[in-house]
mmCIF file of the N, C-alpha and C atoms, coordinates in Angstrom:
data_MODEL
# 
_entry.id   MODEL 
# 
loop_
_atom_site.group_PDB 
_atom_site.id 
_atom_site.type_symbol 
_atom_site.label_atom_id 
_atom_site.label_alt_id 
_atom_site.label_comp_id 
_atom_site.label_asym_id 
_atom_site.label_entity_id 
_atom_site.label_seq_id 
_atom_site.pdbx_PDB_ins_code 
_atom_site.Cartn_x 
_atom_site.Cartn_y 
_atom_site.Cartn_z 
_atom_site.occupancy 
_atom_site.B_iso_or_equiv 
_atom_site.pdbx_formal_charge 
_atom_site.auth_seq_id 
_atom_site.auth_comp_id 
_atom_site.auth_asym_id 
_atom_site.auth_atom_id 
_atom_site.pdbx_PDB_model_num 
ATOM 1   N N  . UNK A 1 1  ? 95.039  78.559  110.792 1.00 0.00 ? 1  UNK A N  1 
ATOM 2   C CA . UNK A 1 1  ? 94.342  79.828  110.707 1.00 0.00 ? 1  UNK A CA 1 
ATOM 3   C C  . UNK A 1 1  ? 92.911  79.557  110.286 1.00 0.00 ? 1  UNK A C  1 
ATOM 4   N N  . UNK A 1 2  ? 91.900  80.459  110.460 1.00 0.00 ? 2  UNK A N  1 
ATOM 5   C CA . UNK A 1 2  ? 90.552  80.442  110.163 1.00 0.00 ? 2  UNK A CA 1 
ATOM 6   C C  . UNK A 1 2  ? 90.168  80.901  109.006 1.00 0.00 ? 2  UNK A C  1 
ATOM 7   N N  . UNK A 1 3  ? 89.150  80.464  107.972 1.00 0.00 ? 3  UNK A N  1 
ATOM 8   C CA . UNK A 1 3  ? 89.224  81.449  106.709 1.00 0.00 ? 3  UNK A CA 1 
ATOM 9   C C  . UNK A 1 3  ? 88.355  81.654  107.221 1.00 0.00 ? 3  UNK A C  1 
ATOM 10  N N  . UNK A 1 4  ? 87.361  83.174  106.845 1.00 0.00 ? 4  UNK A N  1 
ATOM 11  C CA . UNK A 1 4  ? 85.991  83.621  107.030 1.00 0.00 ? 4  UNK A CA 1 
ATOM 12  C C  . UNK A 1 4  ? 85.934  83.997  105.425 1.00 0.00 ? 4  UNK A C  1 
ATOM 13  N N  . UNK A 1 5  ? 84.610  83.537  105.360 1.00 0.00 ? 5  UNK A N  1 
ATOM 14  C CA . UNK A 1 5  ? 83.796  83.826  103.890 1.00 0.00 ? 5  UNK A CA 1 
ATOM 15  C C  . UNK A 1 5  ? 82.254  84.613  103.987 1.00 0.00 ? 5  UNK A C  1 
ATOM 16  N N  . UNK A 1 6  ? 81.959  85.724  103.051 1.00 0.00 ? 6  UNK A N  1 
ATOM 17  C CA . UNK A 1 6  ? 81.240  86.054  103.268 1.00 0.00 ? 6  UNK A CA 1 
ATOM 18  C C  . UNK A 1 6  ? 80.523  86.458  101.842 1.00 0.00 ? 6  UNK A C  1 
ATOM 19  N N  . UNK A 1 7  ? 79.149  86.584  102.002 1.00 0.00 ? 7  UNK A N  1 
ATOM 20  C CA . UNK A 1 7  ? 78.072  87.386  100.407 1.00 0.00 ? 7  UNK A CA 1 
ATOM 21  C C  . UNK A 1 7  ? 78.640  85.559  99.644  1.00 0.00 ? 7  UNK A C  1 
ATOM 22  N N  . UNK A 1 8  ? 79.006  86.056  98.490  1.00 0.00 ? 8  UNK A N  1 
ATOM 23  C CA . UNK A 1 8  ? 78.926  85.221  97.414  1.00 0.00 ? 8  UNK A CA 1 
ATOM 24  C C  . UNK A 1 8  ? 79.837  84.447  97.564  1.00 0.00 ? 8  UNK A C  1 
ATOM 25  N N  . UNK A 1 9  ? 81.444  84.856  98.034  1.00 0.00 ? 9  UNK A N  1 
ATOM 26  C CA . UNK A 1 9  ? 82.068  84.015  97.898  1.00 0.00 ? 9  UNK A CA 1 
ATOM 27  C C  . UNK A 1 9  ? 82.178  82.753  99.477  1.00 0.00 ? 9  UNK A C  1 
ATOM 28  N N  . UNK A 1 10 ? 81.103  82.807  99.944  1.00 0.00 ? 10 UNK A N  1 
ATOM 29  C CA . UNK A 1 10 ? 80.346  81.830  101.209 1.00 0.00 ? 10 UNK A CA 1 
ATOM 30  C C  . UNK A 1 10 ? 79.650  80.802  100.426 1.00 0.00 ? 10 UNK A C  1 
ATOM 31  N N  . UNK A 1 11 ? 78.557  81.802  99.738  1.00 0.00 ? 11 UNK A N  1 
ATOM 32  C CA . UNK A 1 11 ? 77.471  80.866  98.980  1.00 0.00 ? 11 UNK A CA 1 
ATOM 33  C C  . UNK A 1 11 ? 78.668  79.738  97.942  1.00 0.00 ? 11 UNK A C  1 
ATOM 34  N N  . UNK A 1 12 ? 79.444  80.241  96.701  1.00 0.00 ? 12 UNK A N  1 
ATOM 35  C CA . UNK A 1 12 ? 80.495  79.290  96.159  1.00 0.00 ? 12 UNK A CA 1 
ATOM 36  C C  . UNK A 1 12 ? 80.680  78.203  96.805  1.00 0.00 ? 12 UNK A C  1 
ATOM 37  N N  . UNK A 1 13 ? 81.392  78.799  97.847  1.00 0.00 ? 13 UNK A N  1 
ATOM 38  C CA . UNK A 1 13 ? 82.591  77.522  98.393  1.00 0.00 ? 13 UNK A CA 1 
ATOM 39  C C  . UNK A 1 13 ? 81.546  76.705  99.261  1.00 0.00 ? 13 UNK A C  1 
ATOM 40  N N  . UNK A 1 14 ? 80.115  77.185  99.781  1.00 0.00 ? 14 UNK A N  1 
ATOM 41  C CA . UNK A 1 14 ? 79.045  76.642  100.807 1.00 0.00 ? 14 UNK A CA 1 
ATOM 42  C C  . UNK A 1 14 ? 79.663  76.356  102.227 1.00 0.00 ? 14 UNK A C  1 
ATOM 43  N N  . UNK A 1 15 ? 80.198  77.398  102.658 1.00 0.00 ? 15 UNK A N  1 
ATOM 44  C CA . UNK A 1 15 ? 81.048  77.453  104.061 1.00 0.00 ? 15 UNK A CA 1 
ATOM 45  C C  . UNK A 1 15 ? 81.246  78.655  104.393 1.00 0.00 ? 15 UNK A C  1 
ATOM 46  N N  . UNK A 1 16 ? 80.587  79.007  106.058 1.00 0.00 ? 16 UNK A N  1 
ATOM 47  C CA . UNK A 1 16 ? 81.173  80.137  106.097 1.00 0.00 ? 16 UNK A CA 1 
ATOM 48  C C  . UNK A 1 16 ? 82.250  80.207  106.611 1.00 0.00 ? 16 UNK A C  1 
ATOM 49  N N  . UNK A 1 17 ? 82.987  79.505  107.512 1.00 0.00 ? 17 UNK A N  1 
ATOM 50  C CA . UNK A 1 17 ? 84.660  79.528  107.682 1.00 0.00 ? 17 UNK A CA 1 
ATOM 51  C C  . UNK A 1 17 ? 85.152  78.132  107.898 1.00 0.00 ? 17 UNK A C  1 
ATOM 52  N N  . UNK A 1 18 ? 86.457  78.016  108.143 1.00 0.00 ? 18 UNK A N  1 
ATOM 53  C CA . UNK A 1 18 ? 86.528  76.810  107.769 1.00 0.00 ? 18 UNK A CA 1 
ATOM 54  C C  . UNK A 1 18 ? 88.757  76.892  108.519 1.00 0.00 ? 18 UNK A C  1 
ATOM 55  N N  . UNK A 1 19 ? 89.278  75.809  109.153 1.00 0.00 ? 19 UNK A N  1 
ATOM 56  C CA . UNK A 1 19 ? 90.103  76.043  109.615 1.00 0.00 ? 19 UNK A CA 1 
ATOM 57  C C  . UNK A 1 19 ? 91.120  75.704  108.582 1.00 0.00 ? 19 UNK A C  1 
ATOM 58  N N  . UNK A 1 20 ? 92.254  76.615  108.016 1.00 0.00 ? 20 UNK A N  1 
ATOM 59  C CA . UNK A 1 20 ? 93.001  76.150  106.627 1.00 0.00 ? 20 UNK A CA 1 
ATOM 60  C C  . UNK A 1 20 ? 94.378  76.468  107.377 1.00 0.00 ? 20 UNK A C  1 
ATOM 61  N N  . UNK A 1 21 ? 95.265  75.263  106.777 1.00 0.00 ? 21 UNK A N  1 
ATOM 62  C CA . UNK A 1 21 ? 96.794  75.156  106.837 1.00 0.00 ? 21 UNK A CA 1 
ATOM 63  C C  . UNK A 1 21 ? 97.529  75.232  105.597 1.00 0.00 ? 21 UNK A C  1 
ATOM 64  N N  . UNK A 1 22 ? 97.905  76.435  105.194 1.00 0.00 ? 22 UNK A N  1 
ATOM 65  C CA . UNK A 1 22 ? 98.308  76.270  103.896 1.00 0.00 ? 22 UNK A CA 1 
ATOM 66  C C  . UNK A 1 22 ? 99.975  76.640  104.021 1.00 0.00 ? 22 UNK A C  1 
ATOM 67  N N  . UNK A 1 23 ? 100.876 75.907  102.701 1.00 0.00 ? 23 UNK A N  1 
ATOM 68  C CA . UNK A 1 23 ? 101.853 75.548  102.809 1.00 0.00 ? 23 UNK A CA 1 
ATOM 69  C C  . UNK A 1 23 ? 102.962 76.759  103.185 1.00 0.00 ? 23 UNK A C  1 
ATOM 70  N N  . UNK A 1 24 ? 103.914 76.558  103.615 1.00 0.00 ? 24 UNK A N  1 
ATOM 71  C CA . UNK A 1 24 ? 104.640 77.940  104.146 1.00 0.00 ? 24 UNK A CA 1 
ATOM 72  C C  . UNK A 1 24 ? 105.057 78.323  102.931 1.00 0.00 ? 24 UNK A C  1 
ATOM 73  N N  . UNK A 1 25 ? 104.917 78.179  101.091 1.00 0.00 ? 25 UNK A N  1 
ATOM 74  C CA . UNK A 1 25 ? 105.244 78.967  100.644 1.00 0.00 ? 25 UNK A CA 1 
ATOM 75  C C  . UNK A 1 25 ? 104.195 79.979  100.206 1.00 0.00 ? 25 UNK A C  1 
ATOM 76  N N  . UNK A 1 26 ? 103.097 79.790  100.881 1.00 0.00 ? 26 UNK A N  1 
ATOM 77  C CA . UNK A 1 26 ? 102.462 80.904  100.720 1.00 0.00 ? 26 UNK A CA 1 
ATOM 78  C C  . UNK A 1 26 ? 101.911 81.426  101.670 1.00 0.00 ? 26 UNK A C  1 
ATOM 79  N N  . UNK A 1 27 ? 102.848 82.588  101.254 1.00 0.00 ? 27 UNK A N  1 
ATOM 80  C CA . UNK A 1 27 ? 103.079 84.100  102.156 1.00 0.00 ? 27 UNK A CA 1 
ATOM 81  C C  . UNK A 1 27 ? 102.121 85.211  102.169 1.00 0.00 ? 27 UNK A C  1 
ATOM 82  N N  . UNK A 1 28 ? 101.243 85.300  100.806 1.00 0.00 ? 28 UNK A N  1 
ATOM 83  C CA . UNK A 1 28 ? 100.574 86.597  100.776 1.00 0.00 ? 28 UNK A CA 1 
ATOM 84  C C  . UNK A 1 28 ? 98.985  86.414  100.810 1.00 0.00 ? 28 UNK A C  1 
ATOM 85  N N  . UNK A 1 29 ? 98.522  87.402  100.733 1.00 0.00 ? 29 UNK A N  1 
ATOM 86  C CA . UNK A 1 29 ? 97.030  87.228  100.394 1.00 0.00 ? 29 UNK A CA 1 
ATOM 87  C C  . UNK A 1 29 ? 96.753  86.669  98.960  1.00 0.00 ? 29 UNK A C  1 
ATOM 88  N N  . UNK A 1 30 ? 97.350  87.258  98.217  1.00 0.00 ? 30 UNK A N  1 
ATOM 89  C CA . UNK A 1 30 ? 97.333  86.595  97.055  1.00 0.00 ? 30 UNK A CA 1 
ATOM 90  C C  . UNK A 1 30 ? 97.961  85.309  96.518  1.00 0.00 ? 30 UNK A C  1 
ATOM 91  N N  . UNK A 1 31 ? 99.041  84.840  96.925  1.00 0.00 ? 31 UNK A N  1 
ATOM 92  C CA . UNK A 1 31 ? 98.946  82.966  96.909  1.00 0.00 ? 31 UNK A CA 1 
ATOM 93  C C  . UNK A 1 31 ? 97.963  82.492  97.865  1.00 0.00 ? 31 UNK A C  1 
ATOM 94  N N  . UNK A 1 32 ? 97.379  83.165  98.909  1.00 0.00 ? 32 UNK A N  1 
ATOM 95  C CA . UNK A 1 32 ? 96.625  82.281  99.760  1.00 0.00 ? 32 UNK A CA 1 
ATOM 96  C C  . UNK A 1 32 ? 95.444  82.270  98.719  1.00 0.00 ? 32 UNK A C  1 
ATOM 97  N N  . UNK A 1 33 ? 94.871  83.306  98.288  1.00 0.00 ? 33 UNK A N  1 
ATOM 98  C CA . UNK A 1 33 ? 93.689  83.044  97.025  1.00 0.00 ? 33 UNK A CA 1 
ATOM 99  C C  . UNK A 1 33 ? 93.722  81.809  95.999  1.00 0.00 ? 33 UNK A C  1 
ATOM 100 N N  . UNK A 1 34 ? 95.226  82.040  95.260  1.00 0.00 ? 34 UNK A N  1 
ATOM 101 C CA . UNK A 1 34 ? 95.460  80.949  94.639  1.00 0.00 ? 34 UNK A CA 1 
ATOM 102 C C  . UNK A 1 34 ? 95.907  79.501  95.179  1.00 0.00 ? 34 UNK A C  1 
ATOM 103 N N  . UNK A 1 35 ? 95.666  79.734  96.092  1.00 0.00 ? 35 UNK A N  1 
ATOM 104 C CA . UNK A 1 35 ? 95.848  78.158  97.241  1.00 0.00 ? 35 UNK A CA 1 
ATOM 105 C C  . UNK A 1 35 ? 94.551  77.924  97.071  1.00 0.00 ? 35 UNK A C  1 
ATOM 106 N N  . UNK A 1 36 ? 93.782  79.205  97.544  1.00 0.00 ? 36 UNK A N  1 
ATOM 107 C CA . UNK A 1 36 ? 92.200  78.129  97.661  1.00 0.00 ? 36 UNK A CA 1 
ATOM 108 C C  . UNK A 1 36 ? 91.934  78.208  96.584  1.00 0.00 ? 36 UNK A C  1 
ATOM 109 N N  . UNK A 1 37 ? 92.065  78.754  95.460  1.00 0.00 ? 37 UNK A N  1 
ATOM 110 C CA . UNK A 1 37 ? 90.944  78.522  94.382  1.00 0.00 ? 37 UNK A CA 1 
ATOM 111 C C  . UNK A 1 37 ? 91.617  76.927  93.647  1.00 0.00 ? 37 UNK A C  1 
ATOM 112 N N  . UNK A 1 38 ? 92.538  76.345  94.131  1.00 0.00 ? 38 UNK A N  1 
ATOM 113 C CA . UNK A 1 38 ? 92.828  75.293  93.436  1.00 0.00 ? 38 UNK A CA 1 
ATOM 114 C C  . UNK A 1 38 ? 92.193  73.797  94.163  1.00 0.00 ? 38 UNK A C  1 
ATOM 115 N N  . UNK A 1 39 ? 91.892  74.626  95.251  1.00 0.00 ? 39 UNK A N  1 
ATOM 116 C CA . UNK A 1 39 ? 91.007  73.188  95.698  1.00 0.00 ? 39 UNK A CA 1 
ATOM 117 C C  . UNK A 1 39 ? 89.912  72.715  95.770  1.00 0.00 ? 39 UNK A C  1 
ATOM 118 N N  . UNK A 1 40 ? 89.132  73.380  94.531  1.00 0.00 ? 40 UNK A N  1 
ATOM 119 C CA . UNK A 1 40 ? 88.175  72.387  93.994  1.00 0.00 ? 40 UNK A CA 1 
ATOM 120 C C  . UNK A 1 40 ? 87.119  73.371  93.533  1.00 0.00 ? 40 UNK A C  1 
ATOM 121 N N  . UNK A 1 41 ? 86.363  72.869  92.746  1.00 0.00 ? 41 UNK A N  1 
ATOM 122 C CA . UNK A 1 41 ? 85.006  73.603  91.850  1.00 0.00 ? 41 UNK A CA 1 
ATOM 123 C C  . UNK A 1 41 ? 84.867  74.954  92.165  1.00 0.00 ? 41 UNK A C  1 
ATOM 124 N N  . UNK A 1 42 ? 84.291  75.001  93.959  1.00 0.00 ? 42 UNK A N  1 
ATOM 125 C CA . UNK A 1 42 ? 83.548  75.917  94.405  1.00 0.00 ? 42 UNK A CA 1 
ATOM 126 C C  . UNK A 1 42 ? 84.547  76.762  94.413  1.00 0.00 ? 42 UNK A C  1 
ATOM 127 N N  . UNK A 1 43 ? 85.571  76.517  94.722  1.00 0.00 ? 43 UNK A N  1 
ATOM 128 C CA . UNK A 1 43 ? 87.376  77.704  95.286  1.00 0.00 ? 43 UNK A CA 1 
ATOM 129 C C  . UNK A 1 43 ? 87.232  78.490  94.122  1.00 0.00 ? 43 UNK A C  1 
ATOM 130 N N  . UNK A 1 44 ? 87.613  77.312  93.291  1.00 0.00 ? 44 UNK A N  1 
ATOM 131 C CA . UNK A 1 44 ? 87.691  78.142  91.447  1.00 0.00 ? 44 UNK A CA 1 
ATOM 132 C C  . UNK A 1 44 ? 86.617  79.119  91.252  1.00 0.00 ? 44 UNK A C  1 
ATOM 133 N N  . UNK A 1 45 ? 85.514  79.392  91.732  1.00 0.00 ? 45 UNK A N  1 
ATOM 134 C CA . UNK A 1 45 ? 84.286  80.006  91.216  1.00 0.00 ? 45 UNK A CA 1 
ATOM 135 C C  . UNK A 1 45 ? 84.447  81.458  92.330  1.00 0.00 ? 45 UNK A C  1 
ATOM 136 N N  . UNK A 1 46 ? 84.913  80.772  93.370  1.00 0.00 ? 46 UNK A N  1 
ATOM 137 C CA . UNK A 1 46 ? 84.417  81.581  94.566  1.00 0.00 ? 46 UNK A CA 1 
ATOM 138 C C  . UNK A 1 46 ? 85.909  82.699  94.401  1.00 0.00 ? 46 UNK A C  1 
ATOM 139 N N  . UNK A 1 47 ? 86.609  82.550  94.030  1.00 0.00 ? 47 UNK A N  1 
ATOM 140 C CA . UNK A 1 47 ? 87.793  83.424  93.984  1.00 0.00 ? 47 UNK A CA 1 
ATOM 141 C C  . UNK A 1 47 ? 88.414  83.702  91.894  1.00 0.00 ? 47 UNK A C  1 
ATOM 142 N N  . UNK A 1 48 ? 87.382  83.365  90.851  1.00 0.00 ? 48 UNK A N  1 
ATOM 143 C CA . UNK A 1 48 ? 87.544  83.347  89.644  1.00 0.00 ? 48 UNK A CA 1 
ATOM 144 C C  . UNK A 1 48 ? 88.067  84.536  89.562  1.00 0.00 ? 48 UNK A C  1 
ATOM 145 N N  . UNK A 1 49 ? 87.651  85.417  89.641  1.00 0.00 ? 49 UNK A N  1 
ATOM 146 C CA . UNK A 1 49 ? 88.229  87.056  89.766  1.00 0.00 ? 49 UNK A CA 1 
ATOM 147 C C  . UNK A 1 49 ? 88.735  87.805  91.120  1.00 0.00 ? 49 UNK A C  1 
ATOM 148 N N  . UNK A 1 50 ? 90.249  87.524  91.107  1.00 0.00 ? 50 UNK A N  1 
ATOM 149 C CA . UNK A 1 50 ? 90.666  87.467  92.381  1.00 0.00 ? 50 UNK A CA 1 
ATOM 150 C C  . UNK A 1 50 ? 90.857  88.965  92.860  1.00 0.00 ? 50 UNK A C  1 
ATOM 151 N N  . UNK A 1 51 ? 91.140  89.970  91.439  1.00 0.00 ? 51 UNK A N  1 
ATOM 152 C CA . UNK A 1 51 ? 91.296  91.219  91.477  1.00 0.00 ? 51 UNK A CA 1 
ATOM 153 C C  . UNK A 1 51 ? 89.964  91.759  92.204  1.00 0.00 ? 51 UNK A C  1 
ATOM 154 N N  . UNK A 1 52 ? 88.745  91.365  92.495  1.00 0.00 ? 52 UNK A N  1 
ATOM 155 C CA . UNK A 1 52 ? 87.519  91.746  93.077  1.00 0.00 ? 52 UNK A CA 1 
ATOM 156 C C  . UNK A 1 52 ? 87.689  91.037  94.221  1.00 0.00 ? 52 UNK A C  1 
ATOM 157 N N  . UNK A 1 53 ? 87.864  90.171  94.551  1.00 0.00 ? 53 UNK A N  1 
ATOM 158 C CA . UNK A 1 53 ? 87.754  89.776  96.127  1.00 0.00 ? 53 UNK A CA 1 
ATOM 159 C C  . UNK A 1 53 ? 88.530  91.092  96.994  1.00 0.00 ? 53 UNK A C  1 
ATOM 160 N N  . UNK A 1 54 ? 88.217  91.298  98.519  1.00 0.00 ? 54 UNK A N  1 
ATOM 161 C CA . UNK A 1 54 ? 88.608  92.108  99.442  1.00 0.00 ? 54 UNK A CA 1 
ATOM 162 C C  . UNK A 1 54 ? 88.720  90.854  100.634 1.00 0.00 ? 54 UNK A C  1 
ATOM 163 N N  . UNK A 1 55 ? 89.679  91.802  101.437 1.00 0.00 ? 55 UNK A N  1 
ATOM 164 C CA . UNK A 1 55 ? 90.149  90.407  101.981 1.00 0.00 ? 55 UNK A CA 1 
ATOM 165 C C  . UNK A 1 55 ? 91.043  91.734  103.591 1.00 0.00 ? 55 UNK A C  1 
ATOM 166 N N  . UNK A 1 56 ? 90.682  90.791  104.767 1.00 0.00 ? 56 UNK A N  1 
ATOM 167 C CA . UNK A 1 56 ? 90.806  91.084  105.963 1.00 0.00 ? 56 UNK A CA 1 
ATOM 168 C C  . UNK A 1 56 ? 91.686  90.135  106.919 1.00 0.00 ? 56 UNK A C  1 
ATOM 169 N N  . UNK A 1 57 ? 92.671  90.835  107.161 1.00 0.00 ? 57 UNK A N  1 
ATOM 170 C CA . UNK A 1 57 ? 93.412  89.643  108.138 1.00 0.00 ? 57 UNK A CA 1 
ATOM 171 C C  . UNK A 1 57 ? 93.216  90.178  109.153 1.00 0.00 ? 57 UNK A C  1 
ATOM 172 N N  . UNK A 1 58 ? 93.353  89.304  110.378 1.00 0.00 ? 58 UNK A N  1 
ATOM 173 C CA . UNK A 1 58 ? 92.652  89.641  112.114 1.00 0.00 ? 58 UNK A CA 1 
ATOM 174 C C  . UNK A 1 58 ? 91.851  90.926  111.681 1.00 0.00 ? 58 UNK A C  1 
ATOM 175 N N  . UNK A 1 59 ? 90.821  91.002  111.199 1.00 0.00 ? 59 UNK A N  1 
ATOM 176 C CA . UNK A 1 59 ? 89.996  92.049  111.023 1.00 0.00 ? 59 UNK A CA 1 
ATOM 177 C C  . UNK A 1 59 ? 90.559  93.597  110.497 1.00 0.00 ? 59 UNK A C  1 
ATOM 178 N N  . UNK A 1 60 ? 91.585  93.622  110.048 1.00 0.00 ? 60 UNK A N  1 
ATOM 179 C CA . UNK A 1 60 ? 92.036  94.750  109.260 1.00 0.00 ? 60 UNK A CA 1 
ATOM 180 C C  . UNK A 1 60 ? 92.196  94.519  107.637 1.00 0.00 ? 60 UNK A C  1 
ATOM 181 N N  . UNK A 1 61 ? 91.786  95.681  106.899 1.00 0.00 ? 61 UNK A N  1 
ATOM 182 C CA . UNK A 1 61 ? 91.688  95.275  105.454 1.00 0.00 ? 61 UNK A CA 1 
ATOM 183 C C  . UNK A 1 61 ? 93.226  95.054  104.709 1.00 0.00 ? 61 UNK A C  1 
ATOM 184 N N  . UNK A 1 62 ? 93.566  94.396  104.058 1.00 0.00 ? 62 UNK A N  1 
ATOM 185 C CA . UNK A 1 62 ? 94.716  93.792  103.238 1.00 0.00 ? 62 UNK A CA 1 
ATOM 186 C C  . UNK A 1 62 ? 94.706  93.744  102.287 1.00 0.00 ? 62 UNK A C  1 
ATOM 187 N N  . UNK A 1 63 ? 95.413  94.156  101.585 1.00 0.00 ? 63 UNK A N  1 
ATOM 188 C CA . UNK A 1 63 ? 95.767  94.133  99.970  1.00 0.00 ? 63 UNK A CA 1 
ATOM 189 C C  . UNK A 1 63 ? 96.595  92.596  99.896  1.00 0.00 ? 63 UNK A C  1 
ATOM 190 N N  . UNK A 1 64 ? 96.060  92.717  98.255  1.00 0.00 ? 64 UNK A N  1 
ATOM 191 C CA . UNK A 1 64 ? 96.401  91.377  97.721  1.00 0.00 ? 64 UNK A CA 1 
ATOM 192 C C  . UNK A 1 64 ? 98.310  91.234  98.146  1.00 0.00 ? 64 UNK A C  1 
ATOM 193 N N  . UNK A 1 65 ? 99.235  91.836  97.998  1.00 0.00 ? 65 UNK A N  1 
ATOM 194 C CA . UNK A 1 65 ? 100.410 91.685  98.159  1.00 0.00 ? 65 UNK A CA 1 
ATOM 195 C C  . UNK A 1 65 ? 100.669 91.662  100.375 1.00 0.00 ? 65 UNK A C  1 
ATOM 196 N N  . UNK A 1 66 ? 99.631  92.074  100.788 1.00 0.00 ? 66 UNK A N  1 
ATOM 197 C CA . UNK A 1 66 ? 99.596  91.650  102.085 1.00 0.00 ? 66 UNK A CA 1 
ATOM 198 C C  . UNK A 1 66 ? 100.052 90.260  103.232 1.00 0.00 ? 66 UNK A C  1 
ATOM 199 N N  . UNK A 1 67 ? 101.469 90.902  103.989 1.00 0.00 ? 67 UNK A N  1 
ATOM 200 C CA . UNK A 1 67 ? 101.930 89.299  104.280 1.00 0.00 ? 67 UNK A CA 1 
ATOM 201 C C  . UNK A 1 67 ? 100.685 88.515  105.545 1.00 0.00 ? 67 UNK A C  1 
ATOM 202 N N  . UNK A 1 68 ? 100.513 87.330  105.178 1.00 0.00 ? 68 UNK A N  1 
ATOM 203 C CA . UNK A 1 68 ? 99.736  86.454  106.203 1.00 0.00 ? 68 UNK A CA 1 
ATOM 204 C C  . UNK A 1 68 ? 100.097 86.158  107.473 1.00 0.00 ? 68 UNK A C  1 
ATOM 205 N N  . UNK A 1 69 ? 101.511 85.855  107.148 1.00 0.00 ? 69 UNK A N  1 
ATOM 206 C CA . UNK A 1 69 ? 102.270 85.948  108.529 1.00 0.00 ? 69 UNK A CA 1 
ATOM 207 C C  . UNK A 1 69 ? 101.546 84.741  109.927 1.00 0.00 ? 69 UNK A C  1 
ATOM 208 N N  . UNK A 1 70 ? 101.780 85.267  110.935 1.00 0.00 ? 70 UNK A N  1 
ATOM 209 C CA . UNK A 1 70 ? 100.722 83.940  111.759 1.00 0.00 ? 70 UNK A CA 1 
ATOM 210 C C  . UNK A 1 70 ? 99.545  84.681  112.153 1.00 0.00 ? 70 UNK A C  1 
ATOM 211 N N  . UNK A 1 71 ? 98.670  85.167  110.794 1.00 0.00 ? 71 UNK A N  1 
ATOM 212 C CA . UNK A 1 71 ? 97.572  85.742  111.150 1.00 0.00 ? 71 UNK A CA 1 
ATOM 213 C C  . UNK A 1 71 ? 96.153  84.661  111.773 1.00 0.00 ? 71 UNK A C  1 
ATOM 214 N N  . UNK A 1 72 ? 95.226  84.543  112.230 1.00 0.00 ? 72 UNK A N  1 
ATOM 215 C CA . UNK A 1 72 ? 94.409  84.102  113.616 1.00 0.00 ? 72 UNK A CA 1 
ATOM 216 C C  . UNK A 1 72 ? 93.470  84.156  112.863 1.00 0.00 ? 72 UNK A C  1 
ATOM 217 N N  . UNK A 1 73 ? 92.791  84.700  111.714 1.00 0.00 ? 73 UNK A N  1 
ATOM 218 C CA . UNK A 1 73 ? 91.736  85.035  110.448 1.00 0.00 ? 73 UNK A CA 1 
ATOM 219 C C  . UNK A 1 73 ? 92.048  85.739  109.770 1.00 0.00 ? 73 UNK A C  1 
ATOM 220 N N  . UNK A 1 74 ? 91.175  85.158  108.244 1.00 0.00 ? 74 UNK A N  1 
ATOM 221 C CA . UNK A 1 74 ? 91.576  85.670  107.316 1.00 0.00 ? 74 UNK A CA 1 
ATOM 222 C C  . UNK A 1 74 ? 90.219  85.585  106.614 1.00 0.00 ? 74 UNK A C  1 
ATOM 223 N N  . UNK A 1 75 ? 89.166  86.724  106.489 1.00 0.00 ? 75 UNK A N  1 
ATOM 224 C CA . UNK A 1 75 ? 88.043  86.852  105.783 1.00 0.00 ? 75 UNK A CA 1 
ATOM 225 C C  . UNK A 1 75 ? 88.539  87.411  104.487 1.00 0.00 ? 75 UNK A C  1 
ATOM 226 N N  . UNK A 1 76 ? 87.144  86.683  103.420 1.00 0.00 ? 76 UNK A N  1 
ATOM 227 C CA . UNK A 1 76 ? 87.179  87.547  101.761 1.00 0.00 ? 76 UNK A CA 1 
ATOM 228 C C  . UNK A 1 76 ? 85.821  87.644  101.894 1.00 0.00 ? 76 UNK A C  1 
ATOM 229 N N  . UNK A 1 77 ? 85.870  88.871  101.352 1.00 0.00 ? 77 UNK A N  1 
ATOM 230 C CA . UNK A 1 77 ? 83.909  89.418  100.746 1.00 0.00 ? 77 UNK A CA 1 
ATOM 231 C C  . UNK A 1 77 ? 84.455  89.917  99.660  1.00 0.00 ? 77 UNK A C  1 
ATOM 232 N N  . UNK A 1 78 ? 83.328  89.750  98.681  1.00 0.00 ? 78 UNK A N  1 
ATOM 233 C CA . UNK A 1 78 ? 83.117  90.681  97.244  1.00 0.00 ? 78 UNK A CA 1 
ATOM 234 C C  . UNK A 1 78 ? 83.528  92.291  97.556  1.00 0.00 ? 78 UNK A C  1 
ATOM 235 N N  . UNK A 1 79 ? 83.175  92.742  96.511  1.00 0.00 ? 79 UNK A N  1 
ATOM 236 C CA . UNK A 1 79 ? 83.494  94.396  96.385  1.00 0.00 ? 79 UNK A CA 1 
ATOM 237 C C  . UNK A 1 79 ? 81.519  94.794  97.573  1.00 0.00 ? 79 UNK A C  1 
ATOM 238 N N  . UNK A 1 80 ? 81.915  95.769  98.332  1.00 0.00 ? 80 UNK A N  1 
ATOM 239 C CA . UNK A 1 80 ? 80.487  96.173  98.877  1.00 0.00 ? 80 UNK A CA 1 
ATOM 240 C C  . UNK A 1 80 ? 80.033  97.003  98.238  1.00 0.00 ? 80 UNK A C  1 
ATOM 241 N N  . UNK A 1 81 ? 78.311  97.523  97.760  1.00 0.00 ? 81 UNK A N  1 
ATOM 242 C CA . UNK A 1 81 ? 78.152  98.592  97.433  1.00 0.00 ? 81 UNK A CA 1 
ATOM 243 C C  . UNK A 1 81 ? 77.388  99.016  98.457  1.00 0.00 ? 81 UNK A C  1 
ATOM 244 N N  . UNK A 1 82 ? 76.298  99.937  98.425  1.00 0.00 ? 82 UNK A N  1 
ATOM 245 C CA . UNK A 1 82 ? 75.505  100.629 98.825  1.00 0.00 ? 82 UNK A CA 1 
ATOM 246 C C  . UNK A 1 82 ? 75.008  102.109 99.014  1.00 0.00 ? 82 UNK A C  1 
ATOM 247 N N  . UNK A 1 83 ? 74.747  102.432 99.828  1.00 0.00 ? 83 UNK A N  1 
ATOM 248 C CA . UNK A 1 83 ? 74.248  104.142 99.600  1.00 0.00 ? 83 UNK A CA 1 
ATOM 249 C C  . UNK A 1 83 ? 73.422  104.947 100.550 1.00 0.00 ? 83 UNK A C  1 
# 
């Protein structure tokens, strides 16, 4: 699957996507977070507050308990603001 990264948590990890195989026991959006944040400095920084990341599989928005399934991409951006 593809990760897409975007805003800050791009700048962290210094990638904007990147092709990831992560292990079949993780199923959700949220072990996939804690998959990446364990692999190394930038992961840890780029996903430190996982409750703020937002996160998109094949381009639809997903909650953290969201299954991954054989999703094709999987983007995280920060919280957006604007006005």
């Amino acid at each position: 699957m593809k990760a897409v990264y975007f805003a800050s948590v791009r700048e962290r990890i210094g990638l904007t996507e990147e092709g990831i195989s992560p292990p079949a026991n993780v199923a959700t959006v949220s072990q996939l977070i804690g998959w990446l944040a364990a692999r190394g400095e930038g992961y840890a920084l780029a996903f430190a507050n996982a409750a703020t990341i937002r996160t998109a599989i094949d381009k639809s928005h997903a909650r953290p308990e969201s299954l991954i399934g054989s999703a094709h991409e999987v983007a995280f951006f920060p919280p957006m603001t604007g006005g």
